[in-house]
BAPA-364226 format. One record per residue (C-alpha): residue number from 1; x, y, z. Coordinates in pm, 1 decimal. Layout:
// residues N
 guse       px       py       pz
  NUM        X        Y        Z
...
END
This chain:
// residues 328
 guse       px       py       pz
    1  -3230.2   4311.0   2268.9
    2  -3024.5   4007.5   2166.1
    3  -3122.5   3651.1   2321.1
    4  -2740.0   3681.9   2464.5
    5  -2811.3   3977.9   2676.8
    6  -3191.2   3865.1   2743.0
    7  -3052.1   3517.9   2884.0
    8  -2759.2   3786.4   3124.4
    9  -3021.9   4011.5   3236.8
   10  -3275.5   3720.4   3331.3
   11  -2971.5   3516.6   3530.1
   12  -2881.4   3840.0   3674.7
   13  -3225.1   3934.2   3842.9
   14  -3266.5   3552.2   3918.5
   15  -2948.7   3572.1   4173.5
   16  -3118.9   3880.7   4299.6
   17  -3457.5   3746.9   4322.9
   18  -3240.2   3404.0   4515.0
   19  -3034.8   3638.2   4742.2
   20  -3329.5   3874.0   4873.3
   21  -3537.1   3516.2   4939.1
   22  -3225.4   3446.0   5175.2
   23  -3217.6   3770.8   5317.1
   24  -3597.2   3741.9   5400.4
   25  -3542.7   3345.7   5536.0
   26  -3249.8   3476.1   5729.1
   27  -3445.6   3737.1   5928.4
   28  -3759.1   3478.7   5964.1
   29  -3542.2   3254.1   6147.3
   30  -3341.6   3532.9   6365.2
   31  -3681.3   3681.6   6477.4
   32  -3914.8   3313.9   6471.7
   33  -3937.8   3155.7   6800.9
   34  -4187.6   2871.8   6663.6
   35  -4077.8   2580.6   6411.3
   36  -3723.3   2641.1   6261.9
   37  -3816.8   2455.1   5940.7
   38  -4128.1   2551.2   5827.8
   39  -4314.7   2892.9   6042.9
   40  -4579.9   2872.9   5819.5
   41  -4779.2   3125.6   5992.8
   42  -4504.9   3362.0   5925.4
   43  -4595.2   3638.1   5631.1
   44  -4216.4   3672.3   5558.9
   45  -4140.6   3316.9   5453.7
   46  -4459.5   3283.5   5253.7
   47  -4277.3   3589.5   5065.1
   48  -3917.4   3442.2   5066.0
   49  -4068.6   3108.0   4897.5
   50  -4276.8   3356.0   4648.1
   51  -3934.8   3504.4   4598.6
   52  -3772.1   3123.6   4544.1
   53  -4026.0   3068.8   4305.4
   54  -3968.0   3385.3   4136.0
   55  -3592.0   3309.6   4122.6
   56  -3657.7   2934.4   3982.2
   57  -3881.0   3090.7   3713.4
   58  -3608.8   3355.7   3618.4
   59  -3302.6   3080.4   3570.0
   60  -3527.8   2888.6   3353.4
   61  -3647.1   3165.2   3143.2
   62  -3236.7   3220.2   3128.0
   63  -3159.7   2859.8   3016.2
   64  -3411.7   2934.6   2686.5
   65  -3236.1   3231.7   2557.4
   66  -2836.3   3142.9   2670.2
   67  -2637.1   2842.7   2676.8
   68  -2590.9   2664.9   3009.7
   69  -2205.0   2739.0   3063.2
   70  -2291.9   3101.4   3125.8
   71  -2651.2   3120.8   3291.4
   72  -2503.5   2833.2   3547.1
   73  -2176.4   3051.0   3666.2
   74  -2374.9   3379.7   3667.5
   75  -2655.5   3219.9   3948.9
   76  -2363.6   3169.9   4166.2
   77  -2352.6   3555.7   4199.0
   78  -2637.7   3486.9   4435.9
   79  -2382.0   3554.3   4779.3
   80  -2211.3   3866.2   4583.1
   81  -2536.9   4031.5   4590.1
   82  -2666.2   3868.8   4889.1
   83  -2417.4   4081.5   5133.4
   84  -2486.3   4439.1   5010.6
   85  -2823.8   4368.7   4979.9
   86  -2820.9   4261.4   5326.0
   87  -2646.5   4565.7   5466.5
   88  -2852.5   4870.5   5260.0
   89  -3182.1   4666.9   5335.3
   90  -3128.1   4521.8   5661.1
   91  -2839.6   4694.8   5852.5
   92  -2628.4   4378.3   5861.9
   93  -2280.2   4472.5   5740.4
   94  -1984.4   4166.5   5597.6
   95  -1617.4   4196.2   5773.9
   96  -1370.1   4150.6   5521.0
   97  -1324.0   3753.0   5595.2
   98  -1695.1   3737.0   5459.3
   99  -1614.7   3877.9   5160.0
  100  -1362.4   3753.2   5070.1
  101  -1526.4   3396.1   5162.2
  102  -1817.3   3519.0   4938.3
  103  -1549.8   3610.6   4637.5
  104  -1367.9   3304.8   4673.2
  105  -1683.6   3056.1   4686.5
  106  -1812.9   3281.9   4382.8
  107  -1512.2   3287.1   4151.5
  108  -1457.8   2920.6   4264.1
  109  -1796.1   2775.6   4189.5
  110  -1836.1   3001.5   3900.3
  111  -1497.3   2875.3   3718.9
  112  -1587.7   2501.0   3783.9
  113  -1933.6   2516.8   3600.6
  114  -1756.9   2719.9   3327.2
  115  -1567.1   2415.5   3285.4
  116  -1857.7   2155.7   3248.2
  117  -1956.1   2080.7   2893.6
  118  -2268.3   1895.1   2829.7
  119  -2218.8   1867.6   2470.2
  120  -2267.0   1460.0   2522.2
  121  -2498.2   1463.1   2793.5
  122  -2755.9   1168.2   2782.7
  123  -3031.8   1072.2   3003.6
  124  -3070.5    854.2   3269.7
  125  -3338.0    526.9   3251.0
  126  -3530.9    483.5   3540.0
  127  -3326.1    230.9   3695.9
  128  -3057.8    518.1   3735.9
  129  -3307.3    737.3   3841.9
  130  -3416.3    543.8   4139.6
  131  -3142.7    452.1   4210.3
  132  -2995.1    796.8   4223.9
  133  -3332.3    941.0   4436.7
  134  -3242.5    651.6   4689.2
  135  -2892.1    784.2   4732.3
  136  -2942.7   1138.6   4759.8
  137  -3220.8   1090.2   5015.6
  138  -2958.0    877.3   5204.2
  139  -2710.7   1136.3   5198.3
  140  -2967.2   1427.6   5328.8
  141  -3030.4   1215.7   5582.9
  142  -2688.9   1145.3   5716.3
  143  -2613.2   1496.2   5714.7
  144  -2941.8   1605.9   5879.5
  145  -2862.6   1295.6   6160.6
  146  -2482.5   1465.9   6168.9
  147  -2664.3   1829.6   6220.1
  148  -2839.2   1737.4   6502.1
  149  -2499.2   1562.6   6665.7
  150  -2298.0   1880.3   6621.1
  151  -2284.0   2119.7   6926.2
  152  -2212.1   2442.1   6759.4
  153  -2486.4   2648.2   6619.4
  154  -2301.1   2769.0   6325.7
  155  -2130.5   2422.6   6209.0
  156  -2466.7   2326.6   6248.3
  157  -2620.3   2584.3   6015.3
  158  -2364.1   2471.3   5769.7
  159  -2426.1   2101.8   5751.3
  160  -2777.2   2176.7   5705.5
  161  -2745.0   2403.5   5430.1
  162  -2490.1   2128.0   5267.9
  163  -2815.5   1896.0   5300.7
  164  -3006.3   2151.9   5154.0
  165  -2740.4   2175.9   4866.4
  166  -2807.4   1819.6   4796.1
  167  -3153.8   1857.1   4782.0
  168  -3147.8   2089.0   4578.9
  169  -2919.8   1985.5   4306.8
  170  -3062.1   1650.8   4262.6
  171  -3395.3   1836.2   4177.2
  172  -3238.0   2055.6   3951.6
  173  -3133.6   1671.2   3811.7
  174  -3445.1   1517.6   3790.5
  175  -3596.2   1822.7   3638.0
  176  -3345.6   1840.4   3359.7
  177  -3445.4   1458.9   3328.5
  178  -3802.8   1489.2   3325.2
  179  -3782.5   1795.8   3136.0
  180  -3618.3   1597.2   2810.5
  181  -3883.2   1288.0   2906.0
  182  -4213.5   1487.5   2897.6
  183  -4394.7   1506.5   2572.6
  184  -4763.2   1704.9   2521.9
  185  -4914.1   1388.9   2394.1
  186  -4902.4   1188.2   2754.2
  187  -4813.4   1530.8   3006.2
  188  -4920.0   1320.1   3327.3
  189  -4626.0   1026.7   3171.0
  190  -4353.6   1126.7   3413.1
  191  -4573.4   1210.4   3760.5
  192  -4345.6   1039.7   3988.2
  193  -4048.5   1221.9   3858.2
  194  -4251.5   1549.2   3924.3
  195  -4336.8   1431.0   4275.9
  196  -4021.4   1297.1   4361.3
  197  -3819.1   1580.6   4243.9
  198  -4115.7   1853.3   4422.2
  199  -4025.3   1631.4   4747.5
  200  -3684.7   1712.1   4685.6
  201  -3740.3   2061.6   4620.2
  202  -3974.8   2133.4   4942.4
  203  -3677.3   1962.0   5195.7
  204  -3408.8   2187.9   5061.9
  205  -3648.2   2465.0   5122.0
  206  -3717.0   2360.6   5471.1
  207  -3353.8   2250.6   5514.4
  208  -3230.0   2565.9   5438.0
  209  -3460.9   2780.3   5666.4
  210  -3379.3   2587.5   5919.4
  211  -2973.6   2649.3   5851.6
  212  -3032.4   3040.2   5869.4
  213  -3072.3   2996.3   6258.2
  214  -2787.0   3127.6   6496.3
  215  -2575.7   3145.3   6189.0
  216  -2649.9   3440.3   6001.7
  217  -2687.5   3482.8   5648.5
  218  -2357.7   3430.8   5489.7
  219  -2203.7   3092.5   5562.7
  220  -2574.2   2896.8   5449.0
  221  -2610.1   3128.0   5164.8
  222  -2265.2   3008.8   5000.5
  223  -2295.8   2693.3   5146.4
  224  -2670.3   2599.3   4964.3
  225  -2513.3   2817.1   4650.9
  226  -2161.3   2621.6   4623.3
  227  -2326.8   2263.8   4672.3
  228  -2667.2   2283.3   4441.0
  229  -2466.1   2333.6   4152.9
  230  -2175.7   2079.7   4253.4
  231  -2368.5   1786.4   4310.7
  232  -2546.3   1862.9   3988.6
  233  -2254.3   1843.3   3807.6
  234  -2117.7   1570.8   3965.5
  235  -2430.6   1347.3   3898.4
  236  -2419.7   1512.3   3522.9
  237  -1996.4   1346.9   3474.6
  238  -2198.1   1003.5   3619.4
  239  -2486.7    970.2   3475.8
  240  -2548.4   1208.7   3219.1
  241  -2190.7   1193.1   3019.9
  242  -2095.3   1484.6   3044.2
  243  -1711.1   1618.5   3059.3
  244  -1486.2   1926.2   3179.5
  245  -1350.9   2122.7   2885.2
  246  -1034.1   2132.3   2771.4
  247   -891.7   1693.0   2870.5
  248   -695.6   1701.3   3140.3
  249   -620.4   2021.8   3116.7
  250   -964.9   2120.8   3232.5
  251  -1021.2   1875.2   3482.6
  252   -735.6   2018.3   3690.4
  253   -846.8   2341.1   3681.8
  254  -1183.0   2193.1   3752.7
  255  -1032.7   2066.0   4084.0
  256   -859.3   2375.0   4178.7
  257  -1171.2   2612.3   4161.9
  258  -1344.1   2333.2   4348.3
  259  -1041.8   2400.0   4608.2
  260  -1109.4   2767.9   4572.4
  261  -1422.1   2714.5   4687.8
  262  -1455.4   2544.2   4992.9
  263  -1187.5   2756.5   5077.8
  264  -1416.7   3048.6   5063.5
  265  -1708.2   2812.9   5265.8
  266  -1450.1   2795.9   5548.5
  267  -1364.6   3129.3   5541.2
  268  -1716.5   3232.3   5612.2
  269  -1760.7   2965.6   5849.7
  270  -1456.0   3067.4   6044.6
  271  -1603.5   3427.2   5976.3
  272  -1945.5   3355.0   6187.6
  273  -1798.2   3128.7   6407.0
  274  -1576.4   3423.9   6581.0
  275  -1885.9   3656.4   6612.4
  276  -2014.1   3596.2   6962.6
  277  -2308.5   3476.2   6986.4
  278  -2482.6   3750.9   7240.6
  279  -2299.7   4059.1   7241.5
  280  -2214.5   4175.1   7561.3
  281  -2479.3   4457.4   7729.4
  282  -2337.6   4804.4   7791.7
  283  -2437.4   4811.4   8134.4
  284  -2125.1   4493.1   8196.8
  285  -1872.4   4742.3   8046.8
  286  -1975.3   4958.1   8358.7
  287  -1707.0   4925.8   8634.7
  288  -1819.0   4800.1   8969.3
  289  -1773.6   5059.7   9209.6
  290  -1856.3   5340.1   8939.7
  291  -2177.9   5440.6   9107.9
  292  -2033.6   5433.3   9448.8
  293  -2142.6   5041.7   9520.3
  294  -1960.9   4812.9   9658.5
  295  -1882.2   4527.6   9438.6
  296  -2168.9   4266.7   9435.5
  297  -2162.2   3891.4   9317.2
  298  -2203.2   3784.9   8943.9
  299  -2479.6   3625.9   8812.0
  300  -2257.7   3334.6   8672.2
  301  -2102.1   3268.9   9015.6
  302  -2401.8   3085.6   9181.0
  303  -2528.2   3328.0   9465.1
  304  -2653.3   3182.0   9723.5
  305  -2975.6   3374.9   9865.0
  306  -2998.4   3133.9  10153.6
  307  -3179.7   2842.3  10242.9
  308  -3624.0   2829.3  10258.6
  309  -3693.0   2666.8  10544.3
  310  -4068.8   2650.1  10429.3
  311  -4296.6   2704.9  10163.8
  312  -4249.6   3140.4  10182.9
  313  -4546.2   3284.2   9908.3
  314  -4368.5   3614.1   9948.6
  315  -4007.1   3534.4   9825.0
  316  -3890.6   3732.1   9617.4
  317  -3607.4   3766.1   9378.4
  318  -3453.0   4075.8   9248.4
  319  -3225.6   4111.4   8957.6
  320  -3021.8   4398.3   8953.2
  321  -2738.1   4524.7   8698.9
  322  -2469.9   4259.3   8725.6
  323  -2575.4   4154.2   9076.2
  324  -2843.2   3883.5   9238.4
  325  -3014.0   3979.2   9580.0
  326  -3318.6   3810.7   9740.8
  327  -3522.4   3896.3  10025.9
  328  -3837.0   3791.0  10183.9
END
């Protein structure tokens, strides 16, 4: 087997290995009623971070047998695979806005890092560094702070996985940077990069368990996938020197799969947003008088059961099918 096909294969089951860690975090947080960022006496998300882990591990192994501008568009498969995994493992089926949010974030994000050359890429001092750590914890935390303001569960699922995004891709930075810093000779050299970048790397993972809550799997999956890699390459045309092929040229079609992108994010956002949130029981489809009843108040009226004029130990309160009665 060539390296070439070595470096596909290894990106390839590193998306997989990424998407079924989402589907796994996904159903944690749909079926956890504990802590929504870290249920750490759940057995699933010990096996979703195994399966991170497993993913990180893969993309690496990638990066030593193919060049970057193909192992980097092929992990943003990750949402491609995500959905029909999701439906033949799980039972949870895509409409056809979440694919085609899914295609567009994928062929988006996937023609943008085709476009980023690091043929000139340098390294950062430690100044830059720093400074760069300092920023990108700012950021996560103004986007946390805005996820707690927003009232909607899934727009708040989204800015948390863009948080997680962050995280995320300034690890991927500092590992890249540490990575060209560390030497055999003096391996414990660059320790607060490794910590610093590990911190990094555990709040995305909380960040984006946390975003899989009351918003399903797609719109945080894309979301985490679409801004890792962005604000990696962003911070790589800052600080690193690198470039978009192809002049101006390039950087214009840079932009536009950039548009295509968050084009597809709001497409799946939109998507989840118009799925109610509880699903209506099949008893409320029932008509009133069906049975022979007569019609009885709604729950969501207010009924009125009368007033207590003393402390009654035998109240009680039935609940009925669509209806509210109390006696005593």
């Amino acid at each position: 087997m060539s390296p070439l096909v070595l470096s596909v294969a290894l990106a390839l089951a590193s998306a997989v290995a990424y998407a079924a860690a989402a589907i796994v975090q996904e159903r944690v947080a749909a079926s956890a009623a504990g802590p929504r960022y870290a249920p750490l006496r759940s057995a699933a998300w010990w096996v979703s971070v195994l399966l991170n882990g497993v993913g990180a591990a893969l993309h690496v192994a990638a990066l030593a047998y193919g060049p970057l501008s193909l192992v980097q568009p092929l992990g943003a498969l990750t949402i491609v695979f995500a959905l029909p995994m999701a439906a033949l493992f799980v039972g949870r089926r895509a409409g056809r806005r979440a694919w085609r949010g899914a295609l567009m974030a994928t062929a988006g994000l996937a023609g943008l890092l085709s476009l980023t050359s690091g043929a000139e890429a340098g390294s950062p001092d430690d100044g830059e560094r720093w400074l760069l750590a300092g920023a990108a914890f700012g950021a996560v935390a103004v986007l946390f702070t805005a996820a707690r303001l927003v009232g909607r569960s899934v727009l708040r699922s989204v800015v948390l996985a863009a948080a997680a995004g962050v995280s995320f891709g300034i690890a991927s930075v500092l590992t890249k940077a540490v990575a060209e810093e560390w030497t055999p000779r003096a391996p414990l050299a660059e320790w607060t990069g490794l910590l610093v970048l590990s911190v990094f790397a555990v709040t995305g993972l909380l960040l984006s368990q946390a975003s899989y809550r009351g918003a399903g799997l797609a719109a945080p999956l894309a979301t985490v996938t679409v801004v890792n890699p962005v604000v990696a390459a962003a911070v790589g045309l800052t600080l690193f020197g690198e470039s978009f092929r192809y002049g101006t040229a390039g950087t214009v079609a840079a932009l536009l799969c950039g548009t295509v992108a968050a084009a597809g994010l709001v497409q799946l956002t939109l998507d989840r947003m118009a799925v109610p949130q509880e699903p209506p029981s099949a008893s409320s489809t029932d008509s009133p008088a069906s049975d022979g009843d007569s019609p009885r108040p709604e729950i969501r009226q207010g009924v009125d059961v009368g007033a207590v004029p003393r402390t009654r130990p035998d109240l009680e309160v039935e609940v009925r099918s669509r209806a509210v009665a109390g006696r005593s």
